[in-house]
Each structure stands twice: as structure tokens, then as C-alpha cells.
C-alpha positions as CSV (number, residue, x, y, z in Angstrom):
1,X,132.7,173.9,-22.0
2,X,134.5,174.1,-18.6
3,X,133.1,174.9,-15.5
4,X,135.1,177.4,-13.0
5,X,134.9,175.8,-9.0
6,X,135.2,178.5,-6.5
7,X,137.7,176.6,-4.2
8,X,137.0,179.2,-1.4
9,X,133.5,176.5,-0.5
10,X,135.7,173.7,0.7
11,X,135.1,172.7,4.6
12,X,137.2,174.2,6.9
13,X,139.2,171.6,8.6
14,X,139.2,171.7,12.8
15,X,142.9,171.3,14.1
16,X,142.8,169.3,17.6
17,X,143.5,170.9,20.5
18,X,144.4,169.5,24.1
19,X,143.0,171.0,27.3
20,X,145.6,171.1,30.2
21,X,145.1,172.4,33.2
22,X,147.7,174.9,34.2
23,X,148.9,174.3,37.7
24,X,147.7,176.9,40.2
25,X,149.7,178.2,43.0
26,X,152.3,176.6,44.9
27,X,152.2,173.3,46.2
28,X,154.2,174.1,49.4
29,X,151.4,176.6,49.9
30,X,148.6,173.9,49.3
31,X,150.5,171.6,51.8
32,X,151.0,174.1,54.8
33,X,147.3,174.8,54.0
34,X,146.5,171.3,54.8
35,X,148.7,170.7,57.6
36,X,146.9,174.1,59.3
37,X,143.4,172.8,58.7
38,X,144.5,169.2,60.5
39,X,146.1,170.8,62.6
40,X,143.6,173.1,63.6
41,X,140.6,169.9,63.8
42,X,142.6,168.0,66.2
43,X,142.0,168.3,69.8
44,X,144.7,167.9,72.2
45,X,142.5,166.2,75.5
46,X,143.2,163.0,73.3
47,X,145.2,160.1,74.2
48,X,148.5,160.1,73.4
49,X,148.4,157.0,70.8
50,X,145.3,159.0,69.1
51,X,147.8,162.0,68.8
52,X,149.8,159.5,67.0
53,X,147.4,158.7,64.9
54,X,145.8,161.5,63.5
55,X,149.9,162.5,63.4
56,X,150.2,159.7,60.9
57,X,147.2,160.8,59.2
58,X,147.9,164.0,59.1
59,X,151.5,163.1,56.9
60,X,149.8,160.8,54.8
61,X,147.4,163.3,53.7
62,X,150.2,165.6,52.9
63,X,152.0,162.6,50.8
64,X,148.7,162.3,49.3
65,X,148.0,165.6,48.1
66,X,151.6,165.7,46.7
67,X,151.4,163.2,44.6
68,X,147.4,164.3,43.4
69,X,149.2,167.5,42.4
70,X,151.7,166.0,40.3
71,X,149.4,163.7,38.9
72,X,146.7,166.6,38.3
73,X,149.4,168.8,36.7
74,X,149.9,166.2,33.8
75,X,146.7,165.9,33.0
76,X,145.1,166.5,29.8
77,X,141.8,166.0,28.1
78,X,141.5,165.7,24.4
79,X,139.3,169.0,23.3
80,X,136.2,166.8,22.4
81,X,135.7,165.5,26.3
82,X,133.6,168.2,27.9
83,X,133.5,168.7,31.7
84,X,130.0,168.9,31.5
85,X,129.7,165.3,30.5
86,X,130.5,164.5,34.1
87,X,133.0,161.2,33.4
88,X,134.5,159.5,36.0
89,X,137.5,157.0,36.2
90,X,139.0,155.2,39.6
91,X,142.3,153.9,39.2
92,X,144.3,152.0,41.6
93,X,148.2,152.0,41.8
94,X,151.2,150.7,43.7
95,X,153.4,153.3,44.7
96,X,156.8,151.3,45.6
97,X,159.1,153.0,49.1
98,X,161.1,154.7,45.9
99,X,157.9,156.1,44.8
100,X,158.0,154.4,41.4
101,X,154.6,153.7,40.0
102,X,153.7,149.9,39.7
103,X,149.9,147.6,38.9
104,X,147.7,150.4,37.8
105,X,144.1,149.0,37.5
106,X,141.0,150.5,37.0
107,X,139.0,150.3,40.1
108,X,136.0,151.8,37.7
109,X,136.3,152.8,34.2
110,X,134.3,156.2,32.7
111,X,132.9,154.2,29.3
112,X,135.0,156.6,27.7
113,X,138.3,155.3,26.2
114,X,139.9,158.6,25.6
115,X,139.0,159.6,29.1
116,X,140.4,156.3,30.7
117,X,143.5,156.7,28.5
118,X,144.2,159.9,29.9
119,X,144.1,158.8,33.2
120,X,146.8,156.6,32.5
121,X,149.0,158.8,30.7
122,X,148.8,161.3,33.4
123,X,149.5,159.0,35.9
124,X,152.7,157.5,33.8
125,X,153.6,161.3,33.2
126,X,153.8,161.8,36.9
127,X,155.6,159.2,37.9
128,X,157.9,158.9,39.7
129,X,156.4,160.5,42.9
130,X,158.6,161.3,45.7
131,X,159.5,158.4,48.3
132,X,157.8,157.1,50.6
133,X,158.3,158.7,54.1
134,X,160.9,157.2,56.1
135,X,158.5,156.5,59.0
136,X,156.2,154.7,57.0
137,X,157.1,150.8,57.7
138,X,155.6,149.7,54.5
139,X,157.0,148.2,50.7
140,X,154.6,150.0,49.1
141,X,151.5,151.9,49.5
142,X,148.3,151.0,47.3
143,X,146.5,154.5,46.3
144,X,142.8,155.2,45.0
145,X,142.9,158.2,42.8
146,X,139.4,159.2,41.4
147,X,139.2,161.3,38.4
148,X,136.5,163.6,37.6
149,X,136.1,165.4,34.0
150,X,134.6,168.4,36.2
151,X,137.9,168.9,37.9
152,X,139.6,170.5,34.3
């Protein structure tokens, strides 16, 4: 005697999916944001070499947010990472005067493989960034950039 097996009771199979921020608004936009803001804190009764300084500060943070953008627009999570689960990853790179990436290390690591490994990729994705400034005297810079899960 044979047996009929409804094959409707099988267990539905998940497909993987991969969370990715989408970029929003324009990164000039961001930039002249910044510059304004800077701008706007610094207080012209300082000496001249202090102008300078927050100057330099003020173009570094403008490289800076650049290249956070372009790192942040590559990054994706695999579906399974929450943000919720609050992960956090510190990597340091090189970033050569061409603005090829070089010596990424982890500064901190999250205890999350996945997580670290898309840190990396993002990073690789990015790269290259856009070259150093010509004013800046330097080989290379060396760059923290911290990743949190709550940020996508």
C-alpha cells in the first residue's frame, strides 16, 4: 500500500538578502554644509597662524568627509546583522598622496566576522579615494574610520 505525501509541507527556503544603504543627497551639498558650520565656529580676533590652522583643519575635515561618503556608500550588511545589535569595528588605513588605499588594520574588531568583513570590503570597494590635497606636505595620511552597525 502506498502512501500519498502532500509536497505542499516542505520548509520554505529564506533567500539572502544584503542591506545597502542608499546614498542620500549630494555630497557637494554635505561638504558646503561643513565648510559653513567651520566656518561659522571660527572667530576671526585670532592670530593669524591659528587662522591657518583651523584653515587646515577645516580642509582636512572636508577630505575626510569625502572619503567617509565613499566609503559609507559601499557599504553593505549581510541581512542577518541587525543595527540593533550595536557592532562596532575601528579600522586603520594608509591613504597614499594618489589616494590609493594601503595597511588596513583593525584598530578594534566587532567579534563579528561578517561585520568585520564588511568593513573591509567597503573600504576596498571605495578605494581609490581622491588625492591628497596639494598643500598637504605629507606621503600619506593614516585614517581612523569607525564603523557602527547603527549607522545602516
Amino acid at each position: 500500500m502506498k502512501k500519498e505525501v502532500e509536497r505542499g509541507l516542505s520548509a520554505p527556503v529564506r533567500k539572502t538578502e544584503i542591506l545597502r544603504k542608499s546614498p542620500t543627497g549630494n555630497v557637494d551639498t554635505a561638504i558646503e554644509g561643513i565648510k559653513k558650520r567651520v566656518e561659522s565656529a571660527t572667530n576671526d580676533s585670532r592670530p593669524s597662524t591659528a587662522r591657518g590652522n583651523s584653515e587646515i583643519n577645516l580642509k582636512m575635515r572636508v577630505y575626510y568627509s569625502v572619503v567617509w561618503s565613499m566609503i559609507k556608500e559601499q557599504w553593505a550588511l549581510p541581512k542577518s546583522i541587525l543595527p540593533d545589535d550595536n557592532l562596532e569595528a575601528i579600522v586603520e588605513t594608509n591613504i597614499l598622496r594618489n589616494g590609493t588605499v594601503s595597511n588596513l588594520t583593525f584598530e578594534k574588531r566587532s567579534g563579528n566576522r561578517y561585520f568585520d568583513e564588511s568593513v573591509i570590503k567597503a573600504i576596498k570597494k571605495a578605494d581609490p579615494f581622491p588625492p591628497l590635497p596639494e598643500w598637504l606636505d605629507k606621503r600619506y595620511i593614516t585614517l581612523g574610520v569607525r564603523f557602527h552597525s547603527s549607522e545602516l
